[in-house]
C-alpha positions as CSV (number, residue, x, y, z in Angstrom):
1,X,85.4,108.7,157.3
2,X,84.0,112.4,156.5
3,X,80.7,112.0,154.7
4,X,78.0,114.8,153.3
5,X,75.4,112.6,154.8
6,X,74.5,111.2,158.3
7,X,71.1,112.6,160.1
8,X,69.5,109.3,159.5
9,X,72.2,106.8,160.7
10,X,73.0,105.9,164.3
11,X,76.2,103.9,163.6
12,X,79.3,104.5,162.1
13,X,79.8,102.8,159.0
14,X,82.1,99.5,159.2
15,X,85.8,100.4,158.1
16,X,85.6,97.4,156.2
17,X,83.0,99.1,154.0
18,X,85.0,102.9,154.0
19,X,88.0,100.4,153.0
20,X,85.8,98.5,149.8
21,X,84.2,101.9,148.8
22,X,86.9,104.5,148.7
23,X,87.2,106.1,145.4
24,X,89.7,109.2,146.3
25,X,92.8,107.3,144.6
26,X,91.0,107.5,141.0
27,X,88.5,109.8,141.5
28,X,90.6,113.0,142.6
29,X,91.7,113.8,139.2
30,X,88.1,115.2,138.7
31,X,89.1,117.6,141.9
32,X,89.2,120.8,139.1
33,X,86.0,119.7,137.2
34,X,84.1,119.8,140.6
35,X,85.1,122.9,141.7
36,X,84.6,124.7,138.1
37,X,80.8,123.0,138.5
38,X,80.5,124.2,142.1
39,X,81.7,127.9,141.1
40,X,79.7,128.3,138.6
41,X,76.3,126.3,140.9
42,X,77.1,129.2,143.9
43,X,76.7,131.8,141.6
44,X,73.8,130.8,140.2
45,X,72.3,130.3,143.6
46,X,73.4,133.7,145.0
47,X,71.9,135.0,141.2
48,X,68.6,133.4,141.6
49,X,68.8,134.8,145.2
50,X,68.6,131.1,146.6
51,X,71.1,132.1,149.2
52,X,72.8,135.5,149.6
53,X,74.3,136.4,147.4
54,X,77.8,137.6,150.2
55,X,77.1,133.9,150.7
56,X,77.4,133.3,147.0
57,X,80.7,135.5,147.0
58,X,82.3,133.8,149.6
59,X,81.8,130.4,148.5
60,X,83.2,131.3,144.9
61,X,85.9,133.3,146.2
62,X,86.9,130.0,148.6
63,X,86.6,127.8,145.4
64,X,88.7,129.6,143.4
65,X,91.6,129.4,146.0
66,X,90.8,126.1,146.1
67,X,90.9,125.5,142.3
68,X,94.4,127.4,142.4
69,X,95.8,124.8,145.3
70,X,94.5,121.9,143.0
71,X,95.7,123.1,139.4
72,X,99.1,123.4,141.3
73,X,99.1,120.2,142.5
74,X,99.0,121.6,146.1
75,X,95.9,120.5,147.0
76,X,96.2,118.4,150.1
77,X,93.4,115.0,149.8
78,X,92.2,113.8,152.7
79,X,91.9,110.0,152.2
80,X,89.6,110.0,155.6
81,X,87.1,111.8,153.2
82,X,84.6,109.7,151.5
83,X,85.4,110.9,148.4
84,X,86.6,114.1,146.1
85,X,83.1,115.7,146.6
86,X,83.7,115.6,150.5
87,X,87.2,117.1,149.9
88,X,86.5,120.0,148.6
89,X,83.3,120.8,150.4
90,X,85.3,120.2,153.7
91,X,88.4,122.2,152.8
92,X,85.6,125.2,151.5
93,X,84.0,125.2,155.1
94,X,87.5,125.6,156.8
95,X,88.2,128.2,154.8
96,X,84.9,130.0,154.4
97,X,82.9,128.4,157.7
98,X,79.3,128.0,157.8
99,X,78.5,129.3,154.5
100,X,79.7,126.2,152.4
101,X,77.2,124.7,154.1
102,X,74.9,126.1,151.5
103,X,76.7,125.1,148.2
104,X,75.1,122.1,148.0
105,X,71.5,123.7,147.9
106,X,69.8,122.3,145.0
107,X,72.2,119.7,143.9
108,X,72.9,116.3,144.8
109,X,76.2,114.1,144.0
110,X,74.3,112.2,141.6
111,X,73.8,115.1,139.3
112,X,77.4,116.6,140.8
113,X,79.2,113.3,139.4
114,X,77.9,113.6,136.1
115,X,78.9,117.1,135.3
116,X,82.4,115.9,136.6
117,X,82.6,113.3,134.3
118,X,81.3,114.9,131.3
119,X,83.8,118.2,131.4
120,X,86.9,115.6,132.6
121,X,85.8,113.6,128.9
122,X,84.9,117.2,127.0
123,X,88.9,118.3,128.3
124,X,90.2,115.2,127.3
125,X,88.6,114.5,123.9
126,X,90.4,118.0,123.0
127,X,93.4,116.5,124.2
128,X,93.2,113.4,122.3
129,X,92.5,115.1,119.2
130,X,95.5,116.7,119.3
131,X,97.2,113.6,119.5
132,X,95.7,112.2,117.2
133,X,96.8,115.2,114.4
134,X,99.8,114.6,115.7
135,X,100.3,111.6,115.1
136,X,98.8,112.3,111.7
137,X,101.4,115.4,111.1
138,X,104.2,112.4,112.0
139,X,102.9,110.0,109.5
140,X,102.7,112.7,107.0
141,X,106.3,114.4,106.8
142,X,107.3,110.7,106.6
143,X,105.0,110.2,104.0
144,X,106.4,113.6,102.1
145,X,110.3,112.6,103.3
146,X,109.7,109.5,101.1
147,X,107.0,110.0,98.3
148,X,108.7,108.4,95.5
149,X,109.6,105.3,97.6
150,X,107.4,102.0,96.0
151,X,106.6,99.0,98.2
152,X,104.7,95.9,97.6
153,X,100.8,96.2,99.2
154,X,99.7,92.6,100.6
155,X,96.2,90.7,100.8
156,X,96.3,87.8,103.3
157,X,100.2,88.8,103.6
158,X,100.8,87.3,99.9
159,X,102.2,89.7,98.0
160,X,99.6,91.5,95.7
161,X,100.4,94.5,93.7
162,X,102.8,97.6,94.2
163,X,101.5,101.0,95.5
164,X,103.8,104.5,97.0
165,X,104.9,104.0,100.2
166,X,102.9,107.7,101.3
167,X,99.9,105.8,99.9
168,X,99.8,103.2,101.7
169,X,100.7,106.0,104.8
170,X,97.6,108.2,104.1
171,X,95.4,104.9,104.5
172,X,96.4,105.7,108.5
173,X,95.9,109.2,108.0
174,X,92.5,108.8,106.7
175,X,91.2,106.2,109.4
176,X,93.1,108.2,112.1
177,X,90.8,111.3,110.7
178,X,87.6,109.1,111.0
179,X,88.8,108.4,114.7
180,X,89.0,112.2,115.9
181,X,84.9,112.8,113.6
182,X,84.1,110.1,116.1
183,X,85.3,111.4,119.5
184,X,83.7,115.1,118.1
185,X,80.3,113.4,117.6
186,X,80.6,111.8,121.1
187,X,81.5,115.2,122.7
188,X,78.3,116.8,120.7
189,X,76.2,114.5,122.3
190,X,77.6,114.9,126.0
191,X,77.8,118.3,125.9
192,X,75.5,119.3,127.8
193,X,74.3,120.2,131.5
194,X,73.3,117.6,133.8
195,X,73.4,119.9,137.2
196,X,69.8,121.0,138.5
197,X,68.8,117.0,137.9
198,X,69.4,116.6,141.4
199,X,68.9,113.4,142.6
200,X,66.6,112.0,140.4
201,X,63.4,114.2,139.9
202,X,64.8,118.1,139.7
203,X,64.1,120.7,142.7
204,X,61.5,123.0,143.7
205,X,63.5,125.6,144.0
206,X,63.7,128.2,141.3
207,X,66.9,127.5,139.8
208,X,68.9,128.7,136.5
209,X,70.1,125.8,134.4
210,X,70.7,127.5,131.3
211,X,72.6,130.1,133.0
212,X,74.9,127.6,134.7
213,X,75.0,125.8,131.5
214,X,76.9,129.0,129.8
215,X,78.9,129.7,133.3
216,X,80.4,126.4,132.1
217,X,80.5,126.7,128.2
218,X,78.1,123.8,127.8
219,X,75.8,124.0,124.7
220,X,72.7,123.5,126.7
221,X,71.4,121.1,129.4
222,X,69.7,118.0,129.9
223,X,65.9,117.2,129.1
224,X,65.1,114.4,131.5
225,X,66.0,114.5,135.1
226,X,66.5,110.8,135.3
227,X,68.0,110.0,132.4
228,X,70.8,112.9,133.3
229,X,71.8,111.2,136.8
230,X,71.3,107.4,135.8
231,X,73.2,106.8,132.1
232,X,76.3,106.9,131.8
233,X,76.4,106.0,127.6
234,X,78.5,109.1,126.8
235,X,81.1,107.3,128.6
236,X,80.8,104.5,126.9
237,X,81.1,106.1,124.1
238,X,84.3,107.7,124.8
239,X,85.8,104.4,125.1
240,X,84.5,102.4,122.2
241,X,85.9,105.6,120.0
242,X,89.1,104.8,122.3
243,X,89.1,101.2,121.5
244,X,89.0,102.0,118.1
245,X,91.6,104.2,118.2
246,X,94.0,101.8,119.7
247,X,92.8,99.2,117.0
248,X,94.1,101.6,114.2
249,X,97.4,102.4,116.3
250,X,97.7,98.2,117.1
251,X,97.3,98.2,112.8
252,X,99.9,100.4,112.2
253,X,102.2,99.0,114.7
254,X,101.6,95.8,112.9
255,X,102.8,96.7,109.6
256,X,106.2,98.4,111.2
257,X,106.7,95.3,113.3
258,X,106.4,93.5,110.1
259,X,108.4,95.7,108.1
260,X,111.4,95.7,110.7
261,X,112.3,91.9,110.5
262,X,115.0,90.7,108.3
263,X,112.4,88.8,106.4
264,X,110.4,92.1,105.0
265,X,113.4,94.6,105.4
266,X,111.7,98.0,104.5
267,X,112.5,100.4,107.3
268,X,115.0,100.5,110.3
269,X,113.2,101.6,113.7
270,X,115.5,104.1,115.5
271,X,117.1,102.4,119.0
272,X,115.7,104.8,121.5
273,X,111.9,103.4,120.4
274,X,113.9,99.1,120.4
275,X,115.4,97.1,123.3
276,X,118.0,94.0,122.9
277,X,118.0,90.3,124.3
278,X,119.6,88.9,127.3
279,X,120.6,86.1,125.4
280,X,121.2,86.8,122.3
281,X,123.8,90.1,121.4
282,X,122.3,90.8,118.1
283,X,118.5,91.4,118.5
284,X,116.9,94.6,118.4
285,X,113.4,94.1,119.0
286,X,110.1,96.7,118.4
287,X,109.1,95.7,122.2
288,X,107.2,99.5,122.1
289,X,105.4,98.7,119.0
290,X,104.6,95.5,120.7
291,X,103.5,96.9,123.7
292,X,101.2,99.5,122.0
293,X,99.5,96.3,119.4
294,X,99.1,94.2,123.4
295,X,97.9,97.4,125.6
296,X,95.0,98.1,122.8
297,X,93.3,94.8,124.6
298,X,93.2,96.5,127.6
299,X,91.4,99.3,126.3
300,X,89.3,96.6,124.8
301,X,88.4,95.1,127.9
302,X,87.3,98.3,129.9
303,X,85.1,99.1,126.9
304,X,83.6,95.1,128.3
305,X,83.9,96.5,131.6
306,X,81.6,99.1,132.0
307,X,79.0,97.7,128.8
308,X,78.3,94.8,131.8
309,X,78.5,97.4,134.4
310,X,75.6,99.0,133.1
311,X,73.9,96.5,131.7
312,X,71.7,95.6,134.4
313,X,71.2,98.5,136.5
314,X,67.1,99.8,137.0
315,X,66.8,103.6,137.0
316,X,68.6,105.6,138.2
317,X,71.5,106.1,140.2
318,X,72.9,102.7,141.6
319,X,76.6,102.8,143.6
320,X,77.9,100.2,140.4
321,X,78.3,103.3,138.2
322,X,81.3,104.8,140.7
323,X,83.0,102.3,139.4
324,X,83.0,103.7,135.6
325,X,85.6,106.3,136.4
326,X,88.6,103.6,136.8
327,X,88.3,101.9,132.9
328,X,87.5,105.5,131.7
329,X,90.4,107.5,133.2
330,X,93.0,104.2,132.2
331,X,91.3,104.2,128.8
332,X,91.9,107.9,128.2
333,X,95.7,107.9,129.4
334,X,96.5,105.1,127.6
335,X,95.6,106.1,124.8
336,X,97.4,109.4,125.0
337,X,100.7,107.8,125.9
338,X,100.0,105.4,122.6
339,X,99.2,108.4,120.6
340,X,102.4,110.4,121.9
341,X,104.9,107.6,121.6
342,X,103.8,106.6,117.8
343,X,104.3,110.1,117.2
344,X,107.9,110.3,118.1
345,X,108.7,106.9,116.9
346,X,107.6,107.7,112.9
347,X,110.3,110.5,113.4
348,X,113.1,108.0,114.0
349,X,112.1,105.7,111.1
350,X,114.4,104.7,108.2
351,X,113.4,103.5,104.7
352,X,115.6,100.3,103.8
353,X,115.3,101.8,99.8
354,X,117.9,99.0,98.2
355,X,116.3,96.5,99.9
356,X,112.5,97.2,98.6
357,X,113.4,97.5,95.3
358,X,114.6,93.7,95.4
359,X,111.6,92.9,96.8
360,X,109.8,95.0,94.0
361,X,111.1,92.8,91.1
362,X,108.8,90.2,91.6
363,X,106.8,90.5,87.7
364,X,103.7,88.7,89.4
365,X,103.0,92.2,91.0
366,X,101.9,93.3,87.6
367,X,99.7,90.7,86.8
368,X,96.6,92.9,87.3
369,X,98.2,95.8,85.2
370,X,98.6,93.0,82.0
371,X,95.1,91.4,82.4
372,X,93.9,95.7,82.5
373,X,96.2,95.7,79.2
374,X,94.0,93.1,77.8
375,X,90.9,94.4,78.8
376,X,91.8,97.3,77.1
377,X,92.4,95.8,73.7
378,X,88.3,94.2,73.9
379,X,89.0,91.0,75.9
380,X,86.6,89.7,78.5
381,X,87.7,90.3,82.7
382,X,86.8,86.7,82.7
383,X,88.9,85.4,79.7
384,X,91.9,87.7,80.6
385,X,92.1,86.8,84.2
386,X,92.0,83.2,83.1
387,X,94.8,83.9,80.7
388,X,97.0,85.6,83.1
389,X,96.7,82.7,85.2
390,X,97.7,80.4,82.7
391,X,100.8,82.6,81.9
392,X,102.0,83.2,85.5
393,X,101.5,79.4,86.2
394,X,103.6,78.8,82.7
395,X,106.0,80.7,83.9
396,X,106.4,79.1,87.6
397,X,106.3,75.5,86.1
398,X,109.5,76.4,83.9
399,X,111.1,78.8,86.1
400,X,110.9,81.5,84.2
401,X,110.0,85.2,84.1
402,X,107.4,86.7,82.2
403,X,109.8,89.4,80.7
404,X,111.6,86.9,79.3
405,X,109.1,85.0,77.2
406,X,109.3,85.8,73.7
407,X,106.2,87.8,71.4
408,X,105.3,84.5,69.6
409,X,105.2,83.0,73.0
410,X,103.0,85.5,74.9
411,X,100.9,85.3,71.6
412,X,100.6,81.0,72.8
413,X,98.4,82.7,75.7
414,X,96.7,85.7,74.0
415,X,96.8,86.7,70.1
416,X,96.1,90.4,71.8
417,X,99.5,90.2,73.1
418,X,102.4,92.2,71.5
419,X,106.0,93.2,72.9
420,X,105.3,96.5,74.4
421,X,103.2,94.6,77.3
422,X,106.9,94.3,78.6
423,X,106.7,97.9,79.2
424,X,104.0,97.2,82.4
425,X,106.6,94.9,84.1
426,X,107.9,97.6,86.1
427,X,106.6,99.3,89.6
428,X,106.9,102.7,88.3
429,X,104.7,102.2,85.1
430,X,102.5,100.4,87.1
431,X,101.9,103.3,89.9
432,X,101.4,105.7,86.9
433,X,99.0,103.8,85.2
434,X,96.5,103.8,87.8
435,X,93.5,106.4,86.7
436,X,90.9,105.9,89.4
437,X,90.7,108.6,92.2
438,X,92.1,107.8,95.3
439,X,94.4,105.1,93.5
440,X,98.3,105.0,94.1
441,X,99.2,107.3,90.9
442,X,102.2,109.6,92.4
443,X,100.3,112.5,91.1
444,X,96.8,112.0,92.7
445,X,98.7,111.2,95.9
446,X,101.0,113.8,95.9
447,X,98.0,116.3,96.0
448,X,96.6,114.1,99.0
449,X,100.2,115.2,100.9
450,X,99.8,118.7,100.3
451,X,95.7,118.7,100.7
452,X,96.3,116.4,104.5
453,X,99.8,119.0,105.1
454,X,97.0,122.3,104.9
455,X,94.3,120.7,106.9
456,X,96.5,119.5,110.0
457,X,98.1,122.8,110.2
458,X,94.9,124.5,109.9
């Protein structure tokens, strides 16, 4: 196997080893990182006049026909190579000849690794958050296609009150926006320089860190040589803001699983997003909305995975942390796919209208809105939540619905009571008499539609 090291060993090392260490198979996706970090190291080194700077040339003028080969996938790995670092320094010294040797002045892999990593998570977060909007913009012209459209909301699945449809939408909307303010604040913090750390303790040589730093279009660079080569947090971060994001996505994958079966009726999930049995001729099952609500525990468990990685490891680099690309890189892509494939699915859903509105009768969905009524006319929360009780467990025990009680009969419960309280037994009075901001009223959340349309096309 081709290493960058060797002047101290007599022996080969033991295939067995090569074979238990390899990392090209994950680790060559950060092939285009590497060789944007190693242009922009050469130049500083022929800049600082560290090496020649015809040296300097070469090697950049080599890297960049080597970034070309990799970005069009022509980029031929050597899996004999210890790893992507060895790659591209070997295929730069067929190319170039002796002066590659020289790129590696003043760096080592431990300070090369981490740059890797950090512009492969800075790419990908920009990726995600596109994803993410959308995903947002697909929840929202659903949202807008069916704004007048009234469903019953549900605590601990029971049945609770009645809210729009795009309200109960925007909830997603708003935690999805939370999710992309949380992988922006992760990319802040990792946004910086870690080349120039060296191994573990900086260089002697009279290097220009800043000036690699805005080569790269980082916003600065690291403070604390060890703590640059031996942490790897920011990508821990990445993935607990991914595990989040797949909790939201498992959420609302949840509700449209629920809302698909026969028993809750509310939408119709187009085919192409469904499979059948091979049993039974007339299932169509959500399998992909299943599939994203299972994978989320995968993401789950790399976010595990690399916590105990790390947890143990003394300062500063130790081999362990090679192994924080694999849950990273499967974290990332998985999340993407989740992201794209909600996306296209909310464009294939239909609202089952008819069949909501049944489910909308129910008068105990306006219990709150009459106890509010008595409030209103002076009596207690207390006394009025106790009388609506009584009444909607009146009404159960004769099997009978509160619009049909008489006056002199609602007047048994409260004296406060008069006929127009029938007037609240409906869904659309009951959406309209919400006040509060940020409630369900169709007017407050019609301006939420066309505030969240202007800021994701912005």
């Amino acid at each position: 196997m081709s290493k960058l090291w060797g002047g101290r060993f007599t022996k080969k090392s033991s295939k067995l080893a090569d074979d238990f260490s390899f990392s090209i198979s994950y680790d060559k996706c950060l092939a285009k990182y590497d060789v944007a970090g190693s242009i922009a190291h050469a130049q500083m080194l022929g800049k600082c006049k560290i090496i020649p700077k015809k040296d300097s040339d070469k090697i950049v003028s080599g890297l960049k026909k080597i970034e070309k080969q990799i970005l069009a996938n022509k980029f031929k790995f050597d899996l004999k190579a210890e790893d992507v670092h060895t790659n591209i320094q070997n295929a730069l010294k067929k190319q170039i000849g002796p002066a590659a040797d020289k790129l590696h002045t003043a760096r080592s892999r431990n300070d090369q690794i981490a740059l890797d990593i950090r512009l492969y998570c800075l790419e990908q977060i920009a990726f995600i958050f596109y994803g993410i909007n959308n995903l947002q913009s697909s929840i929202l012209k659903f949202s807008l296609k069916n704004k007048d459209v009234i469903v019953p909301a549900y605590t601990h699945l029971q049945s609770a009150q009645v809210v729009l449809l795009a309200h109960h939408m925007l909830a997603y909307v708003e935690m999805l926006q939370r999710d992309k303010g949380r992988l922006l604040d992760a990319g802040d913090r990792l946004n910086v320089l870690p080349l120039g750390s060296c191994a573990l303790s900086g260089t002697s040589l009279k290097i220009d860190r800043a000036f690699v730093a805005k080569k790269l279009g980082l916003k600065g660079i690291t403070q604390n040589s060890i703590d640059a080569v031996s942490d790897r947090d920011f990508v821990i971060e990445i993935i607990s803001s991914l595990s989040i994001i797949a909790m939201h996505l498992s959420r609302i994958s949840e509700d449209l699983i629920l809302w698909v079966t026969n028993e809750f009726n509310f939408i119709d999930i187009d085919a192409a997003f469904c499979t059948g049995s091979s049993i039974m001729p007339h299932k169509k099952n959500p399998d992909i909305l299943e599939l994203i609500r299972g994978t989320t525990g995968k993401i789950y468990g790399n976010l595990s995975e690399i916590l105990n990685l790390m947890k143990g490891l003394s300062l500063t680099y130790n081999r362990d942390m090679q192994l924080d690309k694999p849950p990273l890189f499967e974290s990332v892509e998985t999340v993407k796919q989740m992201l794209e494939v909600l996306a296209a699915l909310f464009k294939g859903i239909t609202v089952k209208k008819k069949s909501i509105e049944k489910k909308i009768k129910n008068e105990a969905l306006f219990s709150v809105d009459i106890m509010e009524y008595l409030i209103k006319k002076g009596v207690s929360y207390r006394e009025a939540h106790d009388t609506i009780g009584k009444m909607v467990k009146g009404c159960l025990d004769k099997d009978k619905k509160i619009s049909e009680l008489t006056t002199s009969q609602l007047k048994k419960y409260s004296q406060k009571f008069s006929s127009d309280v029938k007037k609240l037994l409906n869904p659309k009075a009951s959406v309209l008499n919400k006040k509060s901001f940020g409630s369900t009223n169709p007017t407050m959340v019609y301006k939420q539609l066309l505030k969240w349309k202007k800021k994701l096309n912005a």
